[in-house]
N, C-alpha and C positions, 0 to 999 in steps of 0.2 A: 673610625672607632679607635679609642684608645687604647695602648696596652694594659694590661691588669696593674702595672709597676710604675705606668705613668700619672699617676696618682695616686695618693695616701690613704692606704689600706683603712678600712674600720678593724682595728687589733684587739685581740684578747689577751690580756698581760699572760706572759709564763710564768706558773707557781712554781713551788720546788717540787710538787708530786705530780707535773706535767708530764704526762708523755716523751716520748724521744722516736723521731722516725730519720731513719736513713735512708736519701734517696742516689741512689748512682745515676751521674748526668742529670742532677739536679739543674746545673747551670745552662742547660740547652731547652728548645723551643718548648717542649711539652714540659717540663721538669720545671723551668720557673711556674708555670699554673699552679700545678700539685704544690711546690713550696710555697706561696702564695696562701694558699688555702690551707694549708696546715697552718701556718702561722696566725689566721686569724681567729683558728679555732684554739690557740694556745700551745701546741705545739713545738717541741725544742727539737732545731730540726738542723740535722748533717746536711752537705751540698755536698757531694763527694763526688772528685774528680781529679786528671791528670793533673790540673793547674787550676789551683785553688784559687787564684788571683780574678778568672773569668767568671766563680760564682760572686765576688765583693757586693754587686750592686745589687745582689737579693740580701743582703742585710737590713735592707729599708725595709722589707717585706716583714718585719718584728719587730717587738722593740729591742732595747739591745742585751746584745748577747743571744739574743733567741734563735736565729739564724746563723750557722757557722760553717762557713765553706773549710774544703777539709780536705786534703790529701788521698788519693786510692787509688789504684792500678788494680783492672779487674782480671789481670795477669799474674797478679802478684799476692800471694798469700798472707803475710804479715798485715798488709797496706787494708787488705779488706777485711781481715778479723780484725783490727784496729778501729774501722770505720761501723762495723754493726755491733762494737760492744755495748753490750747496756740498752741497745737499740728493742722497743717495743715494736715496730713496723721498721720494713724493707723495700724499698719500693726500688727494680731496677729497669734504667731506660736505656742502658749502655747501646748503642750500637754502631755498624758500620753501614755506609752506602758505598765505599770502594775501599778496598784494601792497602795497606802501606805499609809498608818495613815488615815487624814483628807484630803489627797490628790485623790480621788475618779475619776473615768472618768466623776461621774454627777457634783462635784463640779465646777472642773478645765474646763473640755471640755464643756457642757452646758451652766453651770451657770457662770461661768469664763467667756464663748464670752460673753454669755449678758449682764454682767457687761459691759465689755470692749465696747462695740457697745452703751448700754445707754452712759453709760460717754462722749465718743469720741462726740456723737449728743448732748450733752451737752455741751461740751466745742467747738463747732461748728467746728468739721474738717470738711473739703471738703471732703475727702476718706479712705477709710478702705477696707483695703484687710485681707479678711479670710482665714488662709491657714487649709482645710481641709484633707479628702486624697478619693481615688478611694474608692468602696466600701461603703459611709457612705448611711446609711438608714434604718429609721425606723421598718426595715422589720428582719431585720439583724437577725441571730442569737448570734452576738457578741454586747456585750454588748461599746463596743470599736467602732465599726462599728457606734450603735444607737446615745450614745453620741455624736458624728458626726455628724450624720445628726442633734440630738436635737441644735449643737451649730449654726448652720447654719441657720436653719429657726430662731432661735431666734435673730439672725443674723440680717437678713434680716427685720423682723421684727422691729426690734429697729432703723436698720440704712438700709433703700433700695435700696441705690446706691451702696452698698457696693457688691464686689466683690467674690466670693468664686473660690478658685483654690485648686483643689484635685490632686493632685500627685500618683504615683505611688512609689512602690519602688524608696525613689533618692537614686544614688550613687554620690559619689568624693571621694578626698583623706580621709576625717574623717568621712567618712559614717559608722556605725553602722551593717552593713549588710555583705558586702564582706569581712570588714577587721573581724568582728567577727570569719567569719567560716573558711579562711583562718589561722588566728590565730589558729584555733581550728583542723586544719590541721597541726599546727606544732608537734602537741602532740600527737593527737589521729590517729588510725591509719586508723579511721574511719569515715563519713561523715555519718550522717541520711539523708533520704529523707523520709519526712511523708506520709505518704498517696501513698507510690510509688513515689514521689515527678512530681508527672503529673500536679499539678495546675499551670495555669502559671500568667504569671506578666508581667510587661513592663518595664523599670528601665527607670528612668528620670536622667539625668545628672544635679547636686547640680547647677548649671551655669544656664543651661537654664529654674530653676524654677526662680531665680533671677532674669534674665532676663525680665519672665513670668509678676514678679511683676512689675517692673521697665515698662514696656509695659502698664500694666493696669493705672498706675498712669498718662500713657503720654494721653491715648485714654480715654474719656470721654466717647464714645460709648461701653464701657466696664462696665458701671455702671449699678447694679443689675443684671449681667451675672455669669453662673457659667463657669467654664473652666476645662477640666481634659488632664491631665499634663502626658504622658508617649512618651518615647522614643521611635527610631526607627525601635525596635525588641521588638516581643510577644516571648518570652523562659519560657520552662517549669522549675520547682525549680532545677529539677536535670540537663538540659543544664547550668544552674545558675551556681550550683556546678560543674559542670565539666571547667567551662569558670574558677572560683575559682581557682582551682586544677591548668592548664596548668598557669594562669598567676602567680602562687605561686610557681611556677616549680616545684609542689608535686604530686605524686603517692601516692591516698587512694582510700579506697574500699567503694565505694558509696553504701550504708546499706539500702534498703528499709524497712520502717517502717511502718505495717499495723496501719489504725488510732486507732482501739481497744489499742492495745499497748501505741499507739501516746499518749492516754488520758491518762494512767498511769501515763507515763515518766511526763507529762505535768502538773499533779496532786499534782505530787512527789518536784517537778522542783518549781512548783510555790508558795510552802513553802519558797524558800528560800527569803533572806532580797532583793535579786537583780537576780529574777529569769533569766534565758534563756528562762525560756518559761512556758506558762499558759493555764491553758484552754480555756480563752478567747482568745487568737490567736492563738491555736489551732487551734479555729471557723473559722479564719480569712483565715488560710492556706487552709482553704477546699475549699475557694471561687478562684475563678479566680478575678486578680485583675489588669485589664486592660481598657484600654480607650475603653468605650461602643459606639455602633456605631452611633448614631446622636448627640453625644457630640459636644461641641466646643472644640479647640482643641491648641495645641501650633502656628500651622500655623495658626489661628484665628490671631492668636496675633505677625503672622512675624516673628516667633521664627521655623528653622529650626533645630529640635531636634540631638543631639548629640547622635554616637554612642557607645556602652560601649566599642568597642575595641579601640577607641581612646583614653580613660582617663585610663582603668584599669591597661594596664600592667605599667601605672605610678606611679601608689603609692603601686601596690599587690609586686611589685618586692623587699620591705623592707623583705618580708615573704621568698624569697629565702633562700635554705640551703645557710650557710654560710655566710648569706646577700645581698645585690644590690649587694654589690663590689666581691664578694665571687667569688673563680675559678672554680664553679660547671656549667657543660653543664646544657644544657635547661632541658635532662631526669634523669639527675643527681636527687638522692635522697639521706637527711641524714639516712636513715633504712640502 
């Protein structure tokens, strides 16, 4: 499957009494969707981030000028009342999966929405979409998890019509997750499954959280709701892995990992400057992290969830021995 940017958008020209929507972490996996889609709806739309240089190539997603990658630290006050002036919608995706420097989960994830959420109710937008993920609350034992939930009530708190949508695992072509481990199938000859890899997930398709957004902004009766976001199958880590493995057309030995160990590796791991993994989501992996049952829900929102066999064998088939184009049968292995 293609990416949404790897071909030319059908566009809606921007008037001068178009819209303005401010997305933080516009330039990363779920935020080009959302940009994308704003743009074709006419849309004059901020990219806002550390390094404006990384959102450039969403400027094709408009015509020009439409699209404007932009400067903001969502640490920094100035930088983000700069960034939602004049702004009608907020959309923030800011976040962390391991901490660095001054970049903290309580700076960015907490304190970072509520910047974002004062400011936004300051420079008077109409709406803000929070994107949070499954799992966040106060209860947590992950400190990734807490930060969540703290940036959400303070969310809410500052701005109340503001929306929160928690995801699940997303996947698409630049997802973070399949193509990791598959990747990590080209080399090793082995796959970990933590904890016996029994915890399971839901995988939301990068499309229909976009979608997700793009819904909340149309329906006003969406204001101050939470929604959580997963796809059409509950699969355990290691179904995960094995759906990995067939659409990578690789043969590995799926490794179960007791969590005593899990914490070592995860100990050891999250020394490095760009870990794989930490002891904070470690925690995370213990949890089942799936759509709870009186949630609201994508069909809340007319959004009929996407299944992973329909997007993955699109982009995992780069991971084939040989490559996409390669003459290896399906059980063909390069061992």
């Amino acid at each position: 499957m293609l990416s949404p940017l790897d071909a030319t958008p059908s566009m809606t020209l921007a008037s001068p009494d178009s819209k303005t929507a401010t997305i933080f972490g516009g330039a990363g996996f779920i935020g080009r969707y959302i940009v994308r889609d704003l743009a074709q709806r006419g849309w004059r739309v901020r990219v806002v981030g550390r390094d404006p240089n990384r959102a450039l190539f969403l400027k094709t997603a408009g015509v020009v000028g439409q699209v404007v990658p932009m400067f903001g630290n969502v640490r920094d006050d100035d930088s983000v009342a700069r960034a939602v002036a004049g702004a009608d919608v907020v959309v923030n995706l800011v976040g962390l999966l391991y901490e660095s420097g001054k970049n903290t989960f309580e700076t960015v994830h907490a304190a970072g929405a509520a910047r974002i959420a004062k400011a936004a109710v300051t420079a008077g937008a109409e709406r803000m979409v929070q994107i949070s993920a499954i799992g966040a609350s106060a209860e947590s034992d992950s400190q990734y998890a807490r930060t969540k939930a703290a940036a959400e009530r303070a969310v809410l708190a500052a701005f109340p019509d503001a929306t929160i949508l928690r995801p699940s695992i997303v996947f698409g072509p630049e997802d973070g997750f399949f193509n990791l481990f598959a990747s990590l199938a080209v080399n090793s000859p082995v796959l970990p499954l933590m904890g016996g890899g029994h915890t399971r997930f839901q995988p939301v398709y990068v499309g229909d959280v976009a979608d997700a957004v793009m819904a909340c902004l149309d329906d006003p009766g969406t204001k101050g709701q939470t929604f959580e976001l997963g796809g059409p199958q509950v699969l355990t880590f290691k179904e995960l892995m094995d759906l990995t493995l067939q659409y990578s057309r690789r043969k590995r030995w799926l490794l179960p990992i007791p969590w005593s160990i899990a914490g070592i590796q995860a100990a050891l791991l999250g020394l490095l400057p760009k870990p794989l993994l930490t002891p904070d989501q470690l925690k995370q992996l213990k949890v089942d992290n799936v759509v709870s049952p009186k949630a609201k829900t994508l069909a809340d929102l007319g959004i009929d969830p996407t299944a992973l066999e329909v997007i993955l064998p699109g982009y995992l088939n780069r991971f084939w021995p040989g490559g996409r184009f390669g003459t290896h049968s399906r059980t063909d292995d390069d061992g």
